[in-house]
C-alpha positions in Angstrom: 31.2 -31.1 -63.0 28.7 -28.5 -62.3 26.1 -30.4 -64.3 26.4 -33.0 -62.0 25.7 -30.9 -59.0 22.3 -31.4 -58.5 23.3 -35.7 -58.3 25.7 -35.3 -55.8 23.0 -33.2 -54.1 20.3 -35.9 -54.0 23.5 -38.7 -52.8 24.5 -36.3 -50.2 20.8 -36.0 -48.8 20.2 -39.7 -48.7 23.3 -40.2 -46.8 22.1 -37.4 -44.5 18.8 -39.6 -44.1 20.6 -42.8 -43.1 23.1 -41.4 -41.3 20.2 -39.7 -39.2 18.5 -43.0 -39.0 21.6 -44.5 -37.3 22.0 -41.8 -35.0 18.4 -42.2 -33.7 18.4 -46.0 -33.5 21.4 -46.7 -31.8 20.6 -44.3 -28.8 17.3 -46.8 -28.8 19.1 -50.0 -29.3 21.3 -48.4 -26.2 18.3 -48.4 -24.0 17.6 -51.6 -24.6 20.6 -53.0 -23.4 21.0 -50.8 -20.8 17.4 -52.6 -19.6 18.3 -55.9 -20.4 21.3 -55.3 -18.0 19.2 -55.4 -15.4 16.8 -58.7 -16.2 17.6 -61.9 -14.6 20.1 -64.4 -16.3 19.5 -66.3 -18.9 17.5 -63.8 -20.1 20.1 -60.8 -19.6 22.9 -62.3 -21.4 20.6 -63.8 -24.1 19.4 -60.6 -24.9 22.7 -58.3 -24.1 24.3 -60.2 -26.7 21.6 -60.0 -29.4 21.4 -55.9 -29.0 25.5 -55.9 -29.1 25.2 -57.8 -32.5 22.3 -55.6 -33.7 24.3 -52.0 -32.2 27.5 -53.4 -34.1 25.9 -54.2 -37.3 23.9 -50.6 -37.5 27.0 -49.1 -36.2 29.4 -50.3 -38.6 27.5 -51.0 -41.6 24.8 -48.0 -41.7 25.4 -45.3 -39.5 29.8 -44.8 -39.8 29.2 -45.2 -43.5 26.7 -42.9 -44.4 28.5 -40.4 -41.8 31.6 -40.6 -44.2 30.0 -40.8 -47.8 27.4 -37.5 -46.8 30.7 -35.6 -45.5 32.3 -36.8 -48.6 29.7 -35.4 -51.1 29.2 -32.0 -48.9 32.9 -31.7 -49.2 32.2 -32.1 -53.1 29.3 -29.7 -53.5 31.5 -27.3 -51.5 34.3 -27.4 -54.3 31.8 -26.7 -56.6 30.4 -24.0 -55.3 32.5 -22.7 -52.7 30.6 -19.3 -52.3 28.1 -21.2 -49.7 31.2 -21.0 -47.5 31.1 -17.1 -47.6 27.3 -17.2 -46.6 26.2 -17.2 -43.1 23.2 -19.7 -43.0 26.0 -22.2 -44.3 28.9 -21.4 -42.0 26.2 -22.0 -38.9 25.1 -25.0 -40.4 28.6 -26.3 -40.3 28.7 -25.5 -36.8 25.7 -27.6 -36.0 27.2 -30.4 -38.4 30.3 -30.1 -36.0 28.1 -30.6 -33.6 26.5 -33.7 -35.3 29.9 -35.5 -35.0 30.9 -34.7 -31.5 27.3 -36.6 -30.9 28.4 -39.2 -33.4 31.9 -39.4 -31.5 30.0 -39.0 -28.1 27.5 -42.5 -29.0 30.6 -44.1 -30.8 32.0 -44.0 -27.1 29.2 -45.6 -25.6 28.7 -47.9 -28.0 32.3 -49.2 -27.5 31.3 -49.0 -23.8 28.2 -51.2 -24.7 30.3 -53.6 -26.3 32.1 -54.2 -23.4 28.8 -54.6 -21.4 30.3 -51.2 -19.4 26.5 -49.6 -18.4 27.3 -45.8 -17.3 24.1 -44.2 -18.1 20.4 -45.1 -16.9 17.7 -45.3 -19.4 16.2 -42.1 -18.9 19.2 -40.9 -19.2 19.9 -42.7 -22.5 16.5 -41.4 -23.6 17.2 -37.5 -23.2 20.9 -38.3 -25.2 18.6 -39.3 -28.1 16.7 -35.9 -28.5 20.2 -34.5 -29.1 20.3 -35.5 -32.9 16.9 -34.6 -32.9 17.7 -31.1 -31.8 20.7 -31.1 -34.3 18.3 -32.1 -37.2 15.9 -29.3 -36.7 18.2 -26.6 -36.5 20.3 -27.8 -39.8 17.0 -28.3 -41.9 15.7 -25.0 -40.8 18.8 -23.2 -41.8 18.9 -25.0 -45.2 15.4 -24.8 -46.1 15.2 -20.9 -44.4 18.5 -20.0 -45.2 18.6 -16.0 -44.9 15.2 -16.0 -44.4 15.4 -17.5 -40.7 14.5 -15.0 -38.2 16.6 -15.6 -35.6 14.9 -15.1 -32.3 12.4 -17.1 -33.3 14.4 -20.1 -34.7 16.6 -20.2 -31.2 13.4 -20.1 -29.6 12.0 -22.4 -31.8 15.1 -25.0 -30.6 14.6 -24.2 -26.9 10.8 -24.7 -27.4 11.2 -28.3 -29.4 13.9 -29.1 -26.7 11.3 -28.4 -23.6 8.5 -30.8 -25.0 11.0 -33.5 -25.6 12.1 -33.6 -22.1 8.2 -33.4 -21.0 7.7 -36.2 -23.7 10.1 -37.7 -21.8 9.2 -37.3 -18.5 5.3 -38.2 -19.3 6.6 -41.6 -21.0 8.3 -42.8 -17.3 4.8 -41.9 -15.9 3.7 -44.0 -17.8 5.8 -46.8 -18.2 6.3 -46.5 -13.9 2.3 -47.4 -13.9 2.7 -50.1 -16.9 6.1 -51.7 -17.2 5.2 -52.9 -20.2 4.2 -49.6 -22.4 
């Protein structure tokens, strides 16, 4: 089986990748409903219903499965190689992939929420969720890529750094779209 390591490697990265692209659209597809919640009728409900069909298809046919088939080929590469477990970059990295599915768990809620047309969150609010994965992302590829390498001080403030101009990001963007609804 080891031979085929390298192959369950590449799967479990691709279903990283979509699984990452779920995670960053639905948040999105979240704001859009959230706005279209507050539009006029027909429009509100025309479009409400459209972004529920669009959330439940991403939802249930991209993001839930490539959540379970990377988790099932990182559980694989781990019984080949179950030495990463005794390594430190790997048993953070599990952390922050713990992490990853509280968030998953966390927008699975909403999206239920959403589906309901229950709106609990504003879109800016909605907008600084979506750096979370972001945040998430960063830190895992750093550790992988780094591994022992990382230089701690600086990856945390590395994080803490990335974190701060994604909120500014943030904040310039409603500037922006305050002055021009339409940007």
């Amino acid at each position: 089986m080891i031979e085929y390591y390298q192959y369950i490697k590449a799967l479990h990265l691709i279903f990283v990748i979509t699984w990452f692209a779920g995670l960053f659209y639905i948040p999105r597809l979240f704001i859009y409903h959230i706005e279209a919640s507050l539009k006029p009728e027909p429009e509100n409900h025309i479009l409400t219903e459209q972004l529920k069909l669009m959330t439940r298809r991403l939802w249930y046919i991209i993001t839930w499965p490539s959540a379970i088939l990377a988790s099932l080929f990182a559980f694989w590469m781990l019984f080949l190689m179950p030495s990463f477990l005794q390594m430190n970059w790997m048993l953070i990295k599990l952390a922050f992939v713990g992490l990853l599915y509280v968030y998953h768990y966390k927008c699975h809620l909403i999206f239920l929420e959403m589906q309901k047309d229950v709106v609990k969150w504003s879109s800016n609010q909605m907008r600084l969720w979506n750096e979370v994965s972001t945040l998430i992302l960063f830190a895992v590829v750093f550790l992988v890529i780094l591994r022992d390498s990382l230089n701690w001080i600086f990856g945390v403030l590395g994080i803490f750094l990335l974190a701060g101009m994604l909120m500014l990001g943030i904040k310039i963007y409603k500037r922006i779209r305050a002055g021009n609804p339409k940007a």
